[in-house]
Biopython code that builds the backbone (N, CA, C, O; Angstrom):
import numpy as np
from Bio.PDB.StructureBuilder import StructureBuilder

atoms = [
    (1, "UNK", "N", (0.844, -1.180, 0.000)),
    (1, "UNK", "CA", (0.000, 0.000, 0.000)),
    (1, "UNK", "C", (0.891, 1.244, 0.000)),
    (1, "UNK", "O", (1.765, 1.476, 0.835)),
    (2, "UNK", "N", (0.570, 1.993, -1.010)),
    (2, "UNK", "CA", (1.419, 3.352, -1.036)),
    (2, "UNK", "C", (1.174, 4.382, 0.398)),
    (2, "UNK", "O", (2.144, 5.129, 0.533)),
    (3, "UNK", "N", (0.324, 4.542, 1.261)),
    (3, "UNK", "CA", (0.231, 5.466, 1.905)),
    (3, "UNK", "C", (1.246, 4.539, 3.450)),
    (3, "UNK", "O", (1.618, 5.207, 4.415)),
    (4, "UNK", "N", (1.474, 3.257, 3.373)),
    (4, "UNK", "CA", (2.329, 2.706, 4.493)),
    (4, "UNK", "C", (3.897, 3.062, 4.128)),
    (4, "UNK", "O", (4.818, 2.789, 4.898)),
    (5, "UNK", "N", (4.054, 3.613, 3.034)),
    (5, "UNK", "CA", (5.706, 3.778, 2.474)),
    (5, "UNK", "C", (5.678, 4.761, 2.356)),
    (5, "UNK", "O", (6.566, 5.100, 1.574)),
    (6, "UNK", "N", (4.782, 6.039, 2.913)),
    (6, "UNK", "CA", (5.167, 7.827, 2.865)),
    (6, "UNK", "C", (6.452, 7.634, 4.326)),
    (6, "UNK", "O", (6.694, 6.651, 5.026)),
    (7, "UNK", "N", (6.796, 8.446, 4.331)),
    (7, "UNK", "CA", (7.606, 9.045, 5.818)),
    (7, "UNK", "C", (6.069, 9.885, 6.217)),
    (7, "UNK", "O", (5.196, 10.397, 5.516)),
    (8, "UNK", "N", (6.286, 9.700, 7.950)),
    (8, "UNK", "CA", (5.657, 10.471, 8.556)),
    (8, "UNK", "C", (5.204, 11.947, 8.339)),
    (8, "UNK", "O", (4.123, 12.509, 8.513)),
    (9, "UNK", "N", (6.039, 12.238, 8.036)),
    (9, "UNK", "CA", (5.987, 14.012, 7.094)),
    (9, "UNK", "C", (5.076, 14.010, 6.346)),
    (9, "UNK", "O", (3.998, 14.499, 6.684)),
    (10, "UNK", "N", (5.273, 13.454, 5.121)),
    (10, "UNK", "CA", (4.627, 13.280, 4.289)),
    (10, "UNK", "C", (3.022, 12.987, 4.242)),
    (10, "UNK", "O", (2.066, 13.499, 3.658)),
    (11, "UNK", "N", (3.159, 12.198, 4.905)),
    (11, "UNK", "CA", (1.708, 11.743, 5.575)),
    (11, "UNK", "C", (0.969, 12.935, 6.045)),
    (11, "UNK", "O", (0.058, 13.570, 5.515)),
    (12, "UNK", "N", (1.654, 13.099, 7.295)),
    (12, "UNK", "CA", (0.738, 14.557, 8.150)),
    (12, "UNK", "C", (0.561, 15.823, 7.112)),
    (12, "UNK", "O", (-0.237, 16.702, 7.438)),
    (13, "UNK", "N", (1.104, 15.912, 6.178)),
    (13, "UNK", "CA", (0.943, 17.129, 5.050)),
    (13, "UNK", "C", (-0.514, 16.793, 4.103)),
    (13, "UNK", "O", (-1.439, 17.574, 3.876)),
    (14, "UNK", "N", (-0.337, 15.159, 3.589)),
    (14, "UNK", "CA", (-1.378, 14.553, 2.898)),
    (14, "UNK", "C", (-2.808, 15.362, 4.323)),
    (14, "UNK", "O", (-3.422, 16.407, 4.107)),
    (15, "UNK", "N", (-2.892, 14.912, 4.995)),
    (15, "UNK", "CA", (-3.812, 14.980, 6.234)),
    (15, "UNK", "C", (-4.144, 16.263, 5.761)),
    (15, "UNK", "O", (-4.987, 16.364, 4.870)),
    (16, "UNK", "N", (-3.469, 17.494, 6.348)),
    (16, "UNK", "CA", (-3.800, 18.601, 6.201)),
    (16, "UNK", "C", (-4.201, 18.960, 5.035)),
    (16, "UNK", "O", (-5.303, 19.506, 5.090)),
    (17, "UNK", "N", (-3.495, 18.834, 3.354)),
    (17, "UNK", "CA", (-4.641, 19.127, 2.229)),
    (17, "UNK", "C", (-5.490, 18.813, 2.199)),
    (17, "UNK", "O", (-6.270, 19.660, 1.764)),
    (18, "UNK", "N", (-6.221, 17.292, 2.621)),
    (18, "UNK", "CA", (-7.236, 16.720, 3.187)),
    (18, "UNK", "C", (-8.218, 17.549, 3.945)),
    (18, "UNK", "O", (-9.401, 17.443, 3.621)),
    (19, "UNK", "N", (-7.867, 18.406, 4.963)),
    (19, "UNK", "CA", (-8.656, 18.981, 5.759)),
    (19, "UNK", "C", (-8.941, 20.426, 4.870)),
    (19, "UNK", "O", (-10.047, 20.933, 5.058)),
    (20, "UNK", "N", (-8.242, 20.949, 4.149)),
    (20, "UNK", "CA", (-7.953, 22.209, 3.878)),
    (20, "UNK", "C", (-9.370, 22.435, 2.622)),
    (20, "UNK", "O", (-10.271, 23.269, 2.529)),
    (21, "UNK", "N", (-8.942, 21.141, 1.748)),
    (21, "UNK", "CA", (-9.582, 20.326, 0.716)),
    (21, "UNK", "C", (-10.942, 20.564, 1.238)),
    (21, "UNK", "O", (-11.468, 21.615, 0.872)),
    (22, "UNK", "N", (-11.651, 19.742, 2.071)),
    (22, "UNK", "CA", (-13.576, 19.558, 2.671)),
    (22, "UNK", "C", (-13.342, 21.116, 3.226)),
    (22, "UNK", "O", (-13.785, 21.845, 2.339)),
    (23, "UNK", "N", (-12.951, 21.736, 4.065)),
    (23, "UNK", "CA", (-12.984, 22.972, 4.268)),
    (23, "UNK", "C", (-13.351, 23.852, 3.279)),
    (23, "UNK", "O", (-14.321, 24.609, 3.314)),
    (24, "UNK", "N", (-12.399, 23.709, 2.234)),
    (24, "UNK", "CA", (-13.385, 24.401, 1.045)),
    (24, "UNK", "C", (-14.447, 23.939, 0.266)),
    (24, "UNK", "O", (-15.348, 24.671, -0.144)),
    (25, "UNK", "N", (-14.356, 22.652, 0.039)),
    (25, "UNK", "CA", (-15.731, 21.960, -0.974)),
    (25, "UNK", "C", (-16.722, 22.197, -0.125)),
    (25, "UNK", "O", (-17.653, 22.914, -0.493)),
    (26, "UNK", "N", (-16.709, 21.817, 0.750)),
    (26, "UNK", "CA", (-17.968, 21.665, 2.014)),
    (26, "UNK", "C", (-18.274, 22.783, 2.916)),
    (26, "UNK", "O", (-18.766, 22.632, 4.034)),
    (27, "UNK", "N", (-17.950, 23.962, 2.363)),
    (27, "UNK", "CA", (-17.422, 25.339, 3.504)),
    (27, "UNK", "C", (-18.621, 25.548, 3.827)),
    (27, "UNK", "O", (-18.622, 25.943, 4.993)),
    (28, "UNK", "N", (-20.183, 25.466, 3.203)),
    (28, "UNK", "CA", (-21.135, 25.679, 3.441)),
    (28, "UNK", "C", (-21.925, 24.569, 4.242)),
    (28, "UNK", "O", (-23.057, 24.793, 4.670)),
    (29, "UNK", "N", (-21.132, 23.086, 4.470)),
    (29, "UNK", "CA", (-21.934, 22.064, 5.067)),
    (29, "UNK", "C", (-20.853, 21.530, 6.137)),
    (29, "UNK", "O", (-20.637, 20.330, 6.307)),
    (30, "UNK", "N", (-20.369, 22.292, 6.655)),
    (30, "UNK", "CA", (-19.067, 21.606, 7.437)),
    (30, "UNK", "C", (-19.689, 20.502, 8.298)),
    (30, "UNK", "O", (-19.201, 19.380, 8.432)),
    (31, "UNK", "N", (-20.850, 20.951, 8.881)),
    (31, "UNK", "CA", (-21.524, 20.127, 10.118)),
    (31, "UNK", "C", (-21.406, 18.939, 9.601)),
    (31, "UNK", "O", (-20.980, 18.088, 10.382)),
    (32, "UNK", "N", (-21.699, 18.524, 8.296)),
    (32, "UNK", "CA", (-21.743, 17.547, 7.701)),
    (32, "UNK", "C", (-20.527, 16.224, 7.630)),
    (32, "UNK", "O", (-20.701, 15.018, 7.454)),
    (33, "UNK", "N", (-19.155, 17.080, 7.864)),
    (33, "UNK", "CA", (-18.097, 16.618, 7.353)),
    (33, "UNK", "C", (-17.425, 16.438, 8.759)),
    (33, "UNK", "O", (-16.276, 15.998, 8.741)),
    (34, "UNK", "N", (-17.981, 16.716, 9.950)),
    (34, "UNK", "CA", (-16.979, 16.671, 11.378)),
    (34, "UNK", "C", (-16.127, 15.612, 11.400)),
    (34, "UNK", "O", (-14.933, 15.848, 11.219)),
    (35, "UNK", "N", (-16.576, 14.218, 11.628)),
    (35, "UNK", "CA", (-15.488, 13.010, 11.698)),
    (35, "UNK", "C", (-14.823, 13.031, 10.854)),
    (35, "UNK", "O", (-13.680, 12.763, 11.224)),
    (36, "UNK", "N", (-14.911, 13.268, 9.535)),
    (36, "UNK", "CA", (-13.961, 13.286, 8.633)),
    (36, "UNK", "C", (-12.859, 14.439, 9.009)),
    (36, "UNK", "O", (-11.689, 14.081, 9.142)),
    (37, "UNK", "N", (-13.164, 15.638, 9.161)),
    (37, "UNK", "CA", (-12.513, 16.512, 9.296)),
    (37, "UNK", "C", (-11.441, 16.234, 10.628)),
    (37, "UNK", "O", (-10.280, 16.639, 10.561)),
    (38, "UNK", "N", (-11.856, 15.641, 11.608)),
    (38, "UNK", "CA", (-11.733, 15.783, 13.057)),
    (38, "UNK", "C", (-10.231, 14.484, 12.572)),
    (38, "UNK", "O", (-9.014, 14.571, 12.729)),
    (39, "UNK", "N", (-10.888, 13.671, 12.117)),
    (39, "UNK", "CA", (-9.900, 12.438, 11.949)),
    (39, "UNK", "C", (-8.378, 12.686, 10.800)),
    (39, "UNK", "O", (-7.340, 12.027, 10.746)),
    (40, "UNK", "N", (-8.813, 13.888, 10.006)),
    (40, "UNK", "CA", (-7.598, 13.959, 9.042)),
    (40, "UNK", "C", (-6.755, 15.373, 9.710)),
    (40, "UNK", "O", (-5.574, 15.647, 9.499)),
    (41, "UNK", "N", (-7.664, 16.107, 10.506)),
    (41, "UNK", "CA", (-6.768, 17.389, 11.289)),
    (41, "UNK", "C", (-6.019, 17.007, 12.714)),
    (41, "UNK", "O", (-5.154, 17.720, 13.223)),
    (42, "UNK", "N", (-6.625, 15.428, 13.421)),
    (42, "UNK", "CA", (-5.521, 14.500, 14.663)),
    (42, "UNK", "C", (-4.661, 14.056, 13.861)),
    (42, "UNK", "O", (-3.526, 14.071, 14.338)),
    (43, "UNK", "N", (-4.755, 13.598, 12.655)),
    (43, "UNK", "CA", (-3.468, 12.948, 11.919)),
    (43, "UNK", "C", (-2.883, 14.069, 11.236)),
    (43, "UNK", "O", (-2.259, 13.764, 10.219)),
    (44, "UNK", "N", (-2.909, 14.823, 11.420)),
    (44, "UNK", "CA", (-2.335, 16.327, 9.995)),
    (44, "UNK", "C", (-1.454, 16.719, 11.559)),
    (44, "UNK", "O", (-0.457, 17.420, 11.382)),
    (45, "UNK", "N", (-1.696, 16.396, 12.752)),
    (45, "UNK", "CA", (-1.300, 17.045, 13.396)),
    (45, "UNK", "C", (-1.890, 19.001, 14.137)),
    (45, "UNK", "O", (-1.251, 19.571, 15.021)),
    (46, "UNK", "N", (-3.063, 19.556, 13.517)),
    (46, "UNK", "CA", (-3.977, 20.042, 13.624)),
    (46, "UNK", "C", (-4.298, 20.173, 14.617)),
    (46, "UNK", "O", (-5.529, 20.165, 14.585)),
    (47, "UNK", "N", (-3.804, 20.364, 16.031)),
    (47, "UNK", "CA", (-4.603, 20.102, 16.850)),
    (47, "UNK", "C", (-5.685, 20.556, 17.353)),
    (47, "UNK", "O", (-6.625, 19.940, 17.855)),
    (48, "UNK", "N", (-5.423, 22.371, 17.108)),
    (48, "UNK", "CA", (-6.595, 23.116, 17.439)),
    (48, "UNK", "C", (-8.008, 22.608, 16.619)),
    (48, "UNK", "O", (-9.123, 22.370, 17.082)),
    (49, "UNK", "N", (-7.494, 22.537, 15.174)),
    (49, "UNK", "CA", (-8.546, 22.118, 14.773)),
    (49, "UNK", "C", (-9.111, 20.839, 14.876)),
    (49, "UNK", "O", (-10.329, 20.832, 14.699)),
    (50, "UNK", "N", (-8.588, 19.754, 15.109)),
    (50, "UNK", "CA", (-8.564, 18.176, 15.792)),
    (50, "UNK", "C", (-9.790, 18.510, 17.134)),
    (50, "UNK", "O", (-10.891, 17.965, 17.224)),
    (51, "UNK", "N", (-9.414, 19.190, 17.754)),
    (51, "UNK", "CA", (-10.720, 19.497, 19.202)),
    (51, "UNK", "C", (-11.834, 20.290, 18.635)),
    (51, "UNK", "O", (-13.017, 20.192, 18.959)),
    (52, "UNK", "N", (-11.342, 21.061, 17.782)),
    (52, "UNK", "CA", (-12.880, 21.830, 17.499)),
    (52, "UNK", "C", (-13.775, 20.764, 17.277)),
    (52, "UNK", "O", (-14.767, 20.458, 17.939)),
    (53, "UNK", "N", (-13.144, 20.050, 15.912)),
    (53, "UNK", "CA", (-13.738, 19.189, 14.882)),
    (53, "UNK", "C", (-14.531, 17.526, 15.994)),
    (53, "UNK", "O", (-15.689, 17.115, 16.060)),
    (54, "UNK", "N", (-13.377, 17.073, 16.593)),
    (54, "UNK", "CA", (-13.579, 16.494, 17.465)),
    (54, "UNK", "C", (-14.999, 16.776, 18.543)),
    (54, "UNK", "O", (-15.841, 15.928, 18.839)),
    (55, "UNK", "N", (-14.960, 18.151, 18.982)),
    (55, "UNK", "CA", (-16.135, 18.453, 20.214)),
    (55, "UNK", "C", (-17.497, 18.328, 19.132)),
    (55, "UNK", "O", (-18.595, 17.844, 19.406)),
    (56, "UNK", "N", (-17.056, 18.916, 17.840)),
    (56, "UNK", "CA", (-18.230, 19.323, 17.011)),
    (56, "UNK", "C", (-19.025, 17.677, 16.813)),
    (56, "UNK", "O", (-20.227, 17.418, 16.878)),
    (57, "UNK", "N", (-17.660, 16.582, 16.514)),
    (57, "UNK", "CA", (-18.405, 15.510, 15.935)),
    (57, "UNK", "C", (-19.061, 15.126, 17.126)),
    (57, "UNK", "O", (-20.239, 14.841, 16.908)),
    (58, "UNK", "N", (-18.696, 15.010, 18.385)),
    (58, "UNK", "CA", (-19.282, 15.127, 20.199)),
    (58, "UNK", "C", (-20.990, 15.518, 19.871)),
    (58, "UNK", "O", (-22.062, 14.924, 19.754)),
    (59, "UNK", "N", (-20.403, 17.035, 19.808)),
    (59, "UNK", "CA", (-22.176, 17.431, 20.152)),
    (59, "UNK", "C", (-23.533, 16.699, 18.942)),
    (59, "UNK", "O", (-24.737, 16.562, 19.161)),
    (60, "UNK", "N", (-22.595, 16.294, 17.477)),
    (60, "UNK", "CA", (-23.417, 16.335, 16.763)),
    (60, "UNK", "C", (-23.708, 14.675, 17.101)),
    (60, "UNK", "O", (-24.649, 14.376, 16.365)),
    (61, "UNK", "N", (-23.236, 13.262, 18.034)),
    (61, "UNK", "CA", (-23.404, 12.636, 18.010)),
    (61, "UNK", "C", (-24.628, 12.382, 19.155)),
    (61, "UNK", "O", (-25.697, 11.784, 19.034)),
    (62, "UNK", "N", (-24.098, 13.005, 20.185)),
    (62, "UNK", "CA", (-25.246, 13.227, 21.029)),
    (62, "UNK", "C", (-26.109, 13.477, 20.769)),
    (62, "UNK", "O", (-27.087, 13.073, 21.397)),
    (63, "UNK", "N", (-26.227, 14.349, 19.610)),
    (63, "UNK", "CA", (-27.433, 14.982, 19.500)),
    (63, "UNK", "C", (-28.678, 13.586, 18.725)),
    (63, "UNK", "O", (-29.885, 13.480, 18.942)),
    (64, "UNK", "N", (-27.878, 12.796, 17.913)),
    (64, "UNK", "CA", (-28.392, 11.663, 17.409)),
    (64, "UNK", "C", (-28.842, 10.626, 18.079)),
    (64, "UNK", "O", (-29.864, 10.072, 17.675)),
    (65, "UNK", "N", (-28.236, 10.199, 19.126)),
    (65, "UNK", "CA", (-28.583, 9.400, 20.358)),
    (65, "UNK", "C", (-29.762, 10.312, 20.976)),
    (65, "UNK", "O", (-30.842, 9.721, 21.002)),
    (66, "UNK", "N", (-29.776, 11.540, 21.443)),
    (66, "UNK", "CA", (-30.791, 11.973, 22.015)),
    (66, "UNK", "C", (-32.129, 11.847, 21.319)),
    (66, "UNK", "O", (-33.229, 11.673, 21.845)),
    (67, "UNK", "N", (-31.881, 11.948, 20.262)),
    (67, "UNK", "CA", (-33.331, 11.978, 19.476)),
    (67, "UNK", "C", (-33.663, 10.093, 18.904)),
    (67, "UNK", "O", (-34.708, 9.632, 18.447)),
    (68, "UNK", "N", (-32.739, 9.597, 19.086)),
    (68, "UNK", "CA", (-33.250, 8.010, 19.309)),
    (68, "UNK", "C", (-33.769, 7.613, 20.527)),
    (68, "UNK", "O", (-34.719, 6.833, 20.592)),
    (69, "UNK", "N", (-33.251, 8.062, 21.450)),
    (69, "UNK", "CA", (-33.762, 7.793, 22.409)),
    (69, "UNK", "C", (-35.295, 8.135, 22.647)),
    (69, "UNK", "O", (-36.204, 7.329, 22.846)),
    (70, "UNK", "N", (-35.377, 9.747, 22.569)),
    (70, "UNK", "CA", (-36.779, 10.419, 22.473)),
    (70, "UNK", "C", (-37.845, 9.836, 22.033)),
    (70, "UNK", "O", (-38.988, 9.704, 22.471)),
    (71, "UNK", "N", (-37.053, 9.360, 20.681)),
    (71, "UNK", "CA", (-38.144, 8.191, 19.762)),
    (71, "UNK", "C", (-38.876, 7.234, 20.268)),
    (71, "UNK", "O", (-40.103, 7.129, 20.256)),
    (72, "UNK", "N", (-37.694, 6.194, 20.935)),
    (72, "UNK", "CA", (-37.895, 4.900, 21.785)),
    (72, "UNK", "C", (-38.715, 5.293, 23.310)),
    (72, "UNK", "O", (-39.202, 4.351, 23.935)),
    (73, "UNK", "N", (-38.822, 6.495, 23.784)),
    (73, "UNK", "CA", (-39.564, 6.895, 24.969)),
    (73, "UNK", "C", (-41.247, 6.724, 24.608)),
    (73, "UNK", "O", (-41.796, 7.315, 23.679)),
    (74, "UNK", "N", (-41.800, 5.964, 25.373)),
    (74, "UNK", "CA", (-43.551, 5.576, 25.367)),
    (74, "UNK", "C", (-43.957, 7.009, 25.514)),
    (74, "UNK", "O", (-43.201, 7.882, 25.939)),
    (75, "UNK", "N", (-44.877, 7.150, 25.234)),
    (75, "UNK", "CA", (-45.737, 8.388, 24.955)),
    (75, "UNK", "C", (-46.892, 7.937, 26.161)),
    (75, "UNK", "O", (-47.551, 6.897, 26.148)),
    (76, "UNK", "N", (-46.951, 9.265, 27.434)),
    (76, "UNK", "CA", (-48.071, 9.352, 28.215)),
    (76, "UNK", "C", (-49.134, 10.154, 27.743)),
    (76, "UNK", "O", (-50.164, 10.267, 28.407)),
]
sb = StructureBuilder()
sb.init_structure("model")
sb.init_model(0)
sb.init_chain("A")
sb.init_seg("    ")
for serial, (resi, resn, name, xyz) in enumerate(atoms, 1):
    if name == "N":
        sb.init_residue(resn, " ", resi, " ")
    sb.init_atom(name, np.array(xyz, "f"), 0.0, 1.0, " ", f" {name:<3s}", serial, name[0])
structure = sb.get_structure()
């Protein structure tokens, strides 16, 4: 596999065009793109943006569980 024979460098740079990349295609749907984003800006080395992206994919997962749950709650 070509991406196991980069040097580390190399790699974390790939990461960051990666992030830089959905940042712009997606600039209008970011919400959309958190894990992705969150997962190529911890490996880009990114960190600030790694926690944003990270808390963002957080709240937006909760927020999915909460409303399954809501669902699954009997109605009085």
């Amino acid at each position: 596999m070509a991406y196991t024979g980069l040097l580390h460098e190399d790699r974390r740079q790939i990461h960051a065009r990666v992030v830089r990349a959905i940042e712009t295609v997606y600039r209008d749907r970011l919400g959309e793109q958190t894990e992705q984003l969150a997962h190529h800006a911890l490996r880009a080395g990114l960190t600030e943006k790694a926690v944003f992206y990270l808390w963002q994919a957080g709240l937006r997962a909760s927020a999915q569980f909460a409303l399954r749950d809501a669902r699954a709650c009997p109605r009085t």
